[in-house]
C-alpha positions in Angstrom: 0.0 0.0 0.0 1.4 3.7 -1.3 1.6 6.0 1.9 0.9 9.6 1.4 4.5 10.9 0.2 4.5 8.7 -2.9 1.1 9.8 -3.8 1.8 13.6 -3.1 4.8 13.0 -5.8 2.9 10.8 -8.4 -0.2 13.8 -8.4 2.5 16.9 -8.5 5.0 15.0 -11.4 1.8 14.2 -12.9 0.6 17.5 -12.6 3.6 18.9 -13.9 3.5 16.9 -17.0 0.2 17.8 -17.7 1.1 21.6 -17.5 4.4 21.5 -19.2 4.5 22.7 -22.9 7.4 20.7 -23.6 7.2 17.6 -22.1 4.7 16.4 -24.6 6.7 17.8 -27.0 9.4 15.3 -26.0 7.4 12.5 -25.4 5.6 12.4 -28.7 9.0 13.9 -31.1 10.6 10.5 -30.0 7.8 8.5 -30.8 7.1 9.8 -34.0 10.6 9.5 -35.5 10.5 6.0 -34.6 7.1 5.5 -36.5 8.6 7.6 -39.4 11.5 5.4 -39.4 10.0 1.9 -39.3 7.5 2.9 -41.7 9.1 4.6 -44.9 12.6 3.0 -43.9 12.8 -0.6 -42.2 9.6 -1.7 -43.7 10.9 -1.0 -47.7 14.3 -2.3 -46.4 12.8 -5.8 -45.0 10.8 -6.2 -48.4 13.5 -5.3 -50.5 15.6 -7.7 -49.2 12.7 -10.5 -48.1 13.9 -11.0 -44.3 10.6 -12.0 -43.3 9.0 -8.6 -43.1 6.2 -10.0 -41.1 7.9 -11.0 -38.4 10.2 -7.4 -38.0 6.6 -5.6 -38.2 4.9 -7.2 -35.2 8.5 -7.0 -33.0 8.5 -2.9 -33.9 4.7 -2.4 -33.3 5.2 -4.4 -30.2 8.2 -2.4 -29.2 5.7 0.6 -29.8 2.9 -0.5 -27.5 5.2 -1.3 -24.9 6.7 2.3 -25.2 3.7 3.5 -25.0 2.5 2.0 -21.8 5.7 2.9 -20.0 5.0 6.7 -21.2 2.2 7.0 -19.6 1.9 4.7 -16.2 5.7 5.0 -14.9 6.2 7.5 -12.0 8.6 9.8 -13.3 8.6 11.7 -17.0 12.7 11.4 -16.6 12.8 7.7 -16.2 10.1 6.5 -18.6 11.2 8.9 -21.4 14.8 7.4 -22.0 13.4 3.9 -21.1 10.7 4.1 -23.6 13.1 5.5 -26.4 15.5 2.3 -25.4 12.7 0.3 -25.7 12.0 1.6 -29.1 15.3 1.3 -30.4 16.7 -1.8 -29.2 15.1 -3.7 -32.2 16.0 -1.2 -34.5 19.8 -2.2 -33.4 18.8 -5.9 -33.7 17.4 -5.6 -37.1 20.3 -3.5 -38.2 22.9 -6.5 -37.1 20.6 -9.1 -38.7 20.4 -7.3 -41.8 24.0 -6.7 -42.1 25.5 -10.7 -41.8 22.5 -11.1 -44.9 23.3 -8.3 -47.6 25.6 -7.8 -50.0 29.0 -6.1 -48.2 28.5 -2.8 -50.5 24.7 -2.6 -49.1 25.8 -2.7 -45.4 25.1 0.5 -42.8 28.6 0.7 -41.1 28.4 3.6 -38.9 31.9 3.0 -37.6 34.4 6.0 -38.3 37.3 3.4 -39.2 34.9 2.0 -41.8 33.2 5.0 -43.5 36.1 4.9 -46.1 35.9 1.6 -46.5 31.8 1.5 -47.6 32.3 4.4 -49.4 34.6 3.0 -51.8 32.6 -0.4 -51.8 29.6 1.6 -53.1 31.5 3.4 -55.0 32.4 0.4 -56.8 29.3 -1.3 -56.9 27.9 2.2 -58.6 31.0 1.8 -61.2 29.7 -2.0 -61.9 26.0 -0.8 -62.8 27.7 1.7 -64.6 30.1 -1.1 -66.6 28.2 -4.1 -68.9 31.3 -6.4 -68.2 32.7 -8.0 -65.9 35.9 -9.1 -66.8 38.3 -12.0 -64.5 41.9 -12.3 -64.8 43.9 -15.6 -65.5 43.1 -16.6 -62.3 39.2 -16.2 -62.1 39.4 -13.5 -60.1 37.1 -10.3 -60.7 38.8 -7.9 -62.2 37.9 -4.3 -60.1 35.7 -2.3 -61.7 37.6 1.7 -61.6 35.3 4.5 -60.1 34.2 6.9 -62.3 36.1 9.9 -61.4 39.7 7.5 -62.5 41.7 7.4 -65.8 41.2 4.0 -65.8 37.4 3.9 -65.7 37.7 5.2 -69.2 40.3 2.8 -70.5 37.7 0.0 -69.0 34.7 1.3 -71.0 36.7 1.3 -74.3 37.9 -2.1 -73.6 34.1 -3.1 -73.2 33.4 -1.2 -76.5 36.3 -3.6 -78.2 34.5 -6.7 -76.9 31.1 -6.2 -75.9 29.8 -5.5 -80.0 31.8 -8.3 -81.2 30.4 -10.4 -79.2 26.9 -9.6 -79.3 27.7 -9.8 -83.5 28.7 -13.7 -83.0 32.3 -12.6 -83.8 34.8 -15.5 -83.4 37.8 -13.4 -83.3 39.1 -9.7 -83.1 42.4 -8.7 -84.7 44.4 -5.1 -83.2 46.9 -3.4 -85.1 49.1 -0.8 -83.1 51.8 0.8 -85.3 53.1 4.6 -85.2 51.3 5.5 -88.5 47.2 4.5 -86.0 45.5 1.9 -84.8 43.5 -0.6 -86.6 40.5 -2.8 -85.2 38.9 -6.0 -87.0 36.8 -8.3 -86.1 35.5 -12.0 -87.5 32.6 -13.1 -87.7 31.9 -16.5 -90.2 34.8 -16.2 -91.4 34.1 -12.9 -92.8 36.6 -10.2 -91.6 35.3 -6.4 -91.5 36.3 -3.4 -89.7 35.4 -3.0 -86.3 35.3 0.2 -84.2 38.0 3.4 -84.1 40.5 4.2 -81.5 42.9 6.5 -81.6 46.7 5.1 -81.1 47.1 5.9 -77.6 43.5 4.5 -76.5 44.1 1.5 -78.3 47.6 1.2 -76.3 45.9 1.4 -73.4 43.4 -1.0 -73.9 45.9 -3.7 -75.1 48.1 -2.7 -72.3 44.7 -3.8 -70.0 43.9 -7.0 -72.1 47.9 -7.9 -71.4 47.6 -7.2 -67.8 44.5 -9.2 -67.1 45.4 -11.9 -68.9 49.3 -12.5 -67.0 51.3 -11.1 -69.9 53.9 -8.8 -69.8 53.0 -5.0 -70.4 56.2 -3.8 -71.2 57.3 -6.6 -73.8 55.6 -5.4 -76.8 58.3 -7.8 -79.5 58.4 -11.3 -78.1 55.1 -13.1 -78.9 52.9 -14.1 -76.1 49.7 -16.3 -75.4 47.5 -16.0 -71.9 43.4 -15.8 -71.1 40.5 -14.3 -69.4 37.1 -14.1 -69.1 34.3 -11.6 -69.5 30.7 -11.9 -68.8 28.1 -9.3 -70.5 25.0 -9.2 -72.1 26.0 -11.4 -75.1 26.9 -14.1 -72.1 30.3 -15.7 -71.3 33.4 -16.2 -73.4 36.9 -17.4 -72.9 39.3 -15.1 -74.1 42.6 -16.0 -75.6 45.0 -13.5 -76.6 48.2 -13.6 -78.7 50.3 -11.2 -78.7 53.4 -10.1 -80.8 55.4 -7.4 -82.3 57.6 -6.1 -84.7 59.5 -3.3 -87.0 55.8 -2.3 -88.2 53.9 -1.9 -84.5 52.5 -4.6 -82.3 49.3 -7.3 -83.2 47.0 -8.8 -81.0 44.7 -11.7 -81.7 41.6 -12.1 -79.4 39.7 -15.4 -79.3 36.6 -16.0 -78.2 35.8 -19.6 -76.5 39.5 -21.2 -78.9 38.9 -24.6 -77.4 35.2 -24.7 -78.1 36.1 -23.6 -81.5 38.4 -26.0 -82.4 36.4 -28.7 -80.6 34.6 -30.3 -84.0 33.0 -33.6 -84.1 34.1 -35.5 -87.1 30.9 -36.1 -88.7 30.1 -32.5 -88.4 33.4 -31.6 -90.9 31.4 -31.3 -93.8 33.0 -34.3 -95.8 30.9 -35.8 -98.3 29.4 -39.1 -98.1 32.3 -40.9 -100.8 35.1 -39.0 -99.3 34.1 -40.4 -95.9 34.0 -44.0 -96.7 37.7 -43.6 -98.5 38.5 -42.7 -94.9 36.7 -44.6 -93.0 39.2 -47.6 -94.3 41.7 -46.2 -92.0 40.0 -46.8 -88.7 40.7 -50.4 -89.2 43.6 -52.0 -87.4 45.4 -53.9 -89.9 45.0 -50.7 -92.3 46.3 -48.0 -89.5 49.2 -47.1 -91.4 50.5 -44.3 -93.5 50.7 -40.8 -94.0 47.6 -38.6 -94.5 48.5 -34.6 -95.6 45.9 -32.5 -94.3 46.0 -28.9 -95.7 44.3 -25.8 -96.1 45.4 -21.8 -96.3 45.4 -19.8 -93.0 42.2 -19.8 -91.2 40.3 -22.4 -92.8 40.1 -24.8 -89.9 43.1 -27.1 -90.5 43.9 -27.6 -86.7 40.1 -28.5 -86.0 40.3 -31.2 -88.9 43.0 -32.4 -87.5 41.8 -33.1 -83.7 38.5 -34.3 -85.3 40.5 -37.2 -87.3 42.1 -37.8 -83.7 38.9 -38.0 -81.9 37.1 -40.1 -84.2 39.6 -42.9 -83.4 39.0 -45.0 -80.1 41.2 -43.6 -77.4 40.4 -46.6 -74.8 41.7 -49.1 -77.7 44.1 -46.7 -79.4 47.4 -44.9 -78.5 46.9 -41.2 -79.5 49.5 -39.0 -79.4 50.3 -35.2 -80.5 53.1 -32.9 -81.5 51.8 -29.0 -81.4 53.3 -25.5 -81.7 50.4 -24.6 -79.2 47.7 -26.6 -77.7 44.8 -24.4 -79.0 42.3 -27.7 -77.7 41.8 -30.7 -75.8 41.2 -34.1 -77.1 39.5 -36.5 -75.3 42.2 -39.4 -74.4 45.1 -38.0 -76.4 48.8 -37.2 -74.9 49.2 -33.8 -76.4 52.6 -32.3 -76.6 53.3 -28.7 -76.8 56.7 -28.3 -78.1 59.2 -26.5 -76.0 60.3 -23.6 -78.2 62.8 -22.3 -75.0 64.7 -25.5 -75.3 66.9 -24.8 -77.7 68.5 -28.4 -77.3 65.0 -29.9 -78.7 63.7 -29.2 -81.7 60.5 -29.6 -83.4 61.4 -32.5 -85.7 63.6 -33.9 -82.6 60.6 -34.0 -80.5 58.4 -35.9 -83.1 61.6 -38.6 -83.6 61.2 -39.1 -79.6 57.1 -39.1 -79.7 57.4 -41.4 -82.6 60.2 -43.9 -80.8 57.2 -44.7 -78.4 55.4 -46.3 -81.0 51.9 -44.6 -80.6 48.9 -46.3 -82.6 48.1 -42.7 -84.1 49.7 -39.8 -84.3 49.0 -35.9 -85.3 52.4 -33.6 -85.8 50.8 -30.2 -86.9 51.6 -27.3 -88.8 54.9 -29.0 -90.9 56.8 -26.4 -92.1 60.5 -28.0 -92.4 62.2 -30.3 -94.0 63.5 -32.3 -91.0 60.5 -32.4 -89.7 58.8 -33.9 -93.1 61.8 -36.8 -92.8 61.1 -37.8 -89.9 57.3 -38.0 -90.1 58.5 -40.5 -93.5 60.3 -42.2 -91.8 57.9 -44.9 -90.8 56.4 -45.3 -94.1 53.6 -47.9 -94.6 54.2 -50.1 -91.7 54.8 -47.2 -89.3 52.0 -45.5 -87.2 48.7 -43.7 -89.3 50.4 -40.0 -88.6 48.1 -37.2 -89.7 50.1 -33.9 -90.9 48.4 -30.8 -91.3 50.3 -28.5 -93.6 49.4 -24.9 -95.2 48.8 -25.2 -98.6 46.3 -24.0 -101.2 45.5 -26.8 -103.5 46.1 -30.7 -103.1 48.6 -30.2 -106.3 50.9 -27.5 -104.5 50.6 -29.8 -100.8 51.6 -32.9 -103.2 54.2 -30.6 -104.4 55.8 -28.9 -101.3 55.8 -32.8 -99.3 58.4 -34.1 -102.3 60.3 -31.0 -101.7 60.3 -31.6 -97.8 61.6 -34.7 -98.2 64.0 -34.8 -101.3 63.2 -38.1 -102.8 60.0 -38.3 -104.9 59.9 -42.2 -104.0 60.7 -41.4 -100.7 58.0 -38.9 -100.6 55.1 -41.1 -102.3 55.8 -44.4 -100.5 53.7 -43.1 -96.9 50.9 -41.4 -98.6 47.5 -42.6 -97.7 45.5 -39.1 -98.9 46.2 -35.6 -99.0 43.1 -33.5 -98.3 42.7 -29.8 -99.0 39.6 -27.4 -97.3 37.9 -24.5 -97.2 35.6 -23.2 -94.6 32.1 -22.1 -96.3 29.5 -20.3 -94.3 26.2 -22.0 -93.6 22.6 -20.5 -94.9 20.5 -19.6 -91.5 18.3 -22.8 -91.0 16.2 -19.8 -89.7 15.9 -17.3 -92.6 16.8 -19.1 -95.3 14.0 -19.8 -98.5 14.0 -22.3 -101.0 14.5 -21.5 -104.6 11.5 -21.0 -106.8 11.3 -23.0 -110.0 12.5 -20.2 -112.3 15.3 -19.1 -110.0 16.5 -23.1 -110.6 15.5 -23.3 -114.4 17.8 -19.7 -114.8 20.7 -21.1 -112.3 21.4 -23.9 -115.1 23.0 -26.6 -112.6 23.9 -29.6 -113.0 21.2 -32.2 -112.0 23.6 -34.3 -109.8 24.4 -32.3 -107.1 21.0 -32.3 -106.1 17.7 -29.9 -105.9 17.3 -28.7 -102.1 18.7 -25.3 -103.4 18.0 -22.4 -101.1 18.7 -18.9 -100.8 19.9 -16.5 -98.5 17.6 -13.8 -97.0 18.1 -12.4 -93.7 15.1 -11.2 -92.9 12.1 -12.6 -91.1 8.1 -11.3 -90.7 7.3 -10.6 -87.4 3.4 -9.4 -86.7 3.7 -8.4 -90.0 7.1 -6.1 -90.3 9.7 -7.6 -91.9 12.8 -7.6 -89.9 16.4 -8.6 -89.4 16.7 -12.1 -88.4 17.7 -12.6 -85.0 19.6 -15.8 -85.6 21.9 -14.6 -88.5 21.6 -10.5 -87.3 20.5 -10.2 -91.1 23.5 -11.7 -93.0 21.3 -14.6 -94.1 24.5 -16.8 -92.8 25.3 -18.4 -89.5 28.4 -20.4 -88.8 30.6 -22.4 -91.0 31.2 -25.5 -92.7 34.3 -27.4 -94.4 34.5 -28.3 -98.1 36.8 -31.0 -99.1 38.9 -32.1 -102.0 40.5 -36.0 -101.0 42.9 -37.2 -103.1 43.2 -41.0 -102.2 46.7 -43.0 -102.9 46.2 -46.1 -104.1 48.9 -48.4 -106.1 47.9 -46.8 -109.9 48.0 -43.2 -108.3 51.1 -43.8 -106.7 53.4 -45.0 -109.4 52.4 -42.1 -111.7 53.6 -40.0 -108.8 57.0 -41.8 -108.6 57.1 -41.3 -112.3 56.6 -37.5 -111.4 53.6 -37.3 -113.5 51.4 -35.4 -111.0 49.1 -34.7 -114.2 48.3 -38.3 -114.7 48.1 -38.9 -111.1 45.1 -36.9 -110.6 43.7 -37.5 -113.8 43.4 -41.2 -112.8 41.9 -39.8 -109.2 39.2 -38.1 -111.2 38.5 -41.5 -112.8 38.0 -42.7 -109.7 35.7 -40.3 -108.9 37.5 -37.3 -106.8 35.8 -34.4 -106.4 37.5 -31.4 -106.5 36.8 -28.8 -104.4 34.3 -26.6 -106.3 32.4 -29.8 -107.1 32.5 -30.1 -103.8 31.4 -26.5 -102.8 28.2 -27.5 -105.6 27.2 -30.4 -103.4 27.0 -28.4 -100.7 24.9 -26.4 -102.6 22.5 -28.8 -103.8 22.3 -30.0 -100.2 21.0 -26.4 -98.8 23.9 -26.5 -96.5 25.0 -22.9 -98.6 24.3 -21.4 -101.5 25.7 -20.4 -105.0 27.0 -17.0 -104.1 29.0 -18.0 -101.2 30.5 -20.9 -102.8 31.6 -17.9 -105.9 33.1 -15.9 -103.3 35.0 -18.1 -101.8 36.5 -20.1 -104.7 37.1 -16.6 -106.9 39.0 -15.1 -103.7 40.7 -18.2 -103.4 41.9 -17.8 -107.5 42.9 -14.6 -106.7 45.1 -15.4 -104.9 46.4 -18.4 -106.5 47.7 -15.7 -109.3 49.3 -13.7 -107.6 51.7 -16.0 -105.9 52.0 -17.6 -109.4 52.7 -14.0 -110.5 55.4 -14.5 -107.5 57.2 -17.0 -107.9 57.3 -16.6 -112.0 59.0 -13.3 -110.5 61.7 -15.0 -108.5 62.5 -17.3 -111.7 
């Protein structure tokens, strides 16, 4: 029971509260900050981040009501004020901890001084990344920091994305830099079709080369020796593998950048693009007792001759076969093959040294690629017909000049002639858009005049679709009426009749007596593909008249050296 002095000071602190102007003031400022603050603040910030907003709503409202009663029934304004503010704020402290250990670390409140430069820079970055449409990782999968706005290098970042991101998005395979003294030049590669891609002045392209280098472990300030190294970037065209080559010279410095090289190169034989009678020639030599020999695979630069040749390993049964490799560069992976990469630093091994020693092993199969000496054409010979099947690829522009350049290699025509299983020549066609593309009307056929035996399925390139209406580009081929690539083939099967015309060195009557046995050169080739819908007339014309072009003028060439 109260005795009379409690009472007396209950009524007169009571009293006073009642008659002070402030007091309520007070009382009622606190409160509603705390509702302002839990209701435009907290509430939006549980929801945004789903942290079970119920269950935050009914601890704050509780925290209210119980604020509220100690307002009004404790005995003294002094003590119930600061209690009933504590009381308000203690979950506020507890949802603030809770909501930190759960958010991103550049969408945390730190509050602490020895932090605040810390958070300021971490959403200053994360403002940079929203800013930026890649994200780039080094050679080591790390994240590459994004630079704030306000640096150099934040520039040098968004012209690096401007090099990429297009090319990218455009289904390019590969961009080529030029950096000399005279400018900078920028191209990029998409089905095999080379263009122009973008401007940079000298000095921007520098530094974005210098970033490329840096990001993918090469060294910035050797701008002669040739170097290799990767990254990876992630953007709205999705993610790619980058491999870049770099090199320099007299004339400036060239960079090579490859998107996804393994997946590239990665080709599943029956996806080459050989015809059906140039695949079962082949097939002959998947057969133990027939495993032997020499097959010349060749092709000018950039026409796929490396993935031909890891598709010839990887039709071959690893688990059953010994599969070996001899490469300048491993530019993919084969399943169950020993690739080699050749040791260029070692000047005590060479190229055709290395082979001898692969060779010595007796492997089932092998692949040597990229022949380009004479040692290393010997020692590939060397086996002959009871040696190892040994694939060779070899640049070349014709099955004549590849027949031509191997009895040069190796000095003897008999010599020369005695391995030979095939030598195979390519180009790399592009494919009509299985989207896009249109068959040819009956006229278009009747006017086109060709022959009835490489078939009917003719169809033409359009690069444009009807959508609600409205024609538009096509979204598969971005209008071009073309999307990806396929090989075409000229085989040029040995056998004993072939093979003494070409000790006789009668290379004329050798593949005179292939065409009677029914080789098809490569534009009868490039027709099939044709009549198959696989392409169409006018790509197989540019390709083969670029290809003539060419032929001339290193005919023109060498008729200049004679």
């Amino acid at each position: 029971m109260m005795n009379a002095p409690t009472i007396q000071y209950m009524l007169s602190d009571s009293s006073v509260f009642l008659l002070s102007p402030w007091k309520p003031v007070l009382l009622w400022g606190a409160f509603i900050a705390w509702a302002w603050l839990v209701s435009t603040k907290l509430d939006k910030d549980v929801r945004y981040f789903n942290l079970n907003w119920k269950a935050w709503n009914g601890v704050h409202l509780s925290a209210g009501f119980l604020a509220i009663i100690i307002m009004f029934t404790a005995w003294s304004f002094w003590i119930s004020l600061p209690v009933a503010v504590l009381v308000l704020i203690l979950p506020v402290l507890v949802y603030w901890r809770v909501r930190n250990d759960a958010v991103p670390e550049e969408r945390r409140y730190i509050l602490s001084f020895s932090k605040d430069a810390q958070a300021a820079h971490a959403k200053k970055q994360a403002k940079a990344r929203q800013a930026a449409a890649i994200q780039f990782s080094d050679v080591r999968g790390q994240a590459v920091s994004v630079p704030g706005k306000d640096e150099p290098e934040f520039q040098i970042y968004l012209q690096a994305e401007d090099v990429l991101g297009p090319a990218v998005e455009q289904r390019a395979t590969r961009i080529d830099l030029l950096l000399a003294d005279s400018g900078a030049a920028i191209w990029k590669t998409v089905d095999g079709i080379r263009t122009k891609h973008g401007e940079l002045t000298t000095e921007a392209c520098g530094h974005v080369l210098n970033f490329f280098k840096q990001i993918a472990g090469l060294d910035v300030s050797n701008t002669r020796r040739r170097q290799s190294g990767s990254f990876s970037m992630a953007g709205p065209g999705g993610e790619r593998n980058v491999h870049l080559t770099t090199s320099g010279s007299s004339k400036g410095q060239t960079a090579s950048i490859e998107f996804n090289r393994e997946e590239q190169r990665s080709i599943n034989f029956d996806l080459l693009g050989l015809l059906p009678q140039q695949r079962e020639g082949l097939d002959g030599l998947l057969e133990a007792h027939d495993r032997h020999g020499i097959v010349l695979i060749t092709s000018p630069p950039r026409q796929g001759l490396t993935s031909t040749g890891y598709a010839f390993l990887g039709r071959h049964d690893a688990y059953t076969c010994n599969i070996k490799s001899l490469e300048y560069e491993i530019e993919g992976w084969v399943d169950g093959v020993d690739q080699v990469e050749w040791d260029k630093t070692n000047p005590d091994v060479d190229f055709a040294t290395n082979l001898q020693s692969i060779l010595r092993r007796d492997p089932d199969i092998c692949l040597s690629c990229d022949i380009k000496d004479a040692d290393t054409a010997k020692i590939a010979s060397v086996p002959g017909r009871q040696g190892p099947l040994i694939y060779l690829t070899m640049q070349s522009d014709s099955v004549v000049n590849a027949v031509k350049e191997w009895v040069k290699y190796i000095g003897d025509v008999d010599e020369a002639v005695k391995p030979l299983r095939a030598v195979m020549n390519q180009r790399l066609v592009r494919k009509l858009c299985s989207n896009c593309k249109q068959a040819a009307a009956p006229e278009e056929l009747e006017n086109l005049k060709l022959p009835a035996a490489i078939g009917n399925n003719i169809h033409l390139p359009v690069g444009k679709v009807r959508v609600k209406n409205k024609v538009e580009d096509c979204p598969e081929c971005l209008g071009t009426g073309y999307r990806g690539q396929v090989g075409v083939f000229e085989v040029f099967f040995i056998d004993k009749e072939i093979r003494a015309h070409l000790r006789g060195g009668d290379l004329k009557s050798a593949m005179s007596q292939a065409r009677r046995n029914r080789m098809l050169l490569l534009q009868e080739a490039g027709l099939m593909k044709v009549g198959m819908g696989e392409t169409s007339l006018d790509e197989i014309s540019r390709v083969f008249s670029s290809s003539r072009k060419k032929e001339k003028s290193s005919s023109r060439k060498e008729g200049a050296k004679t």
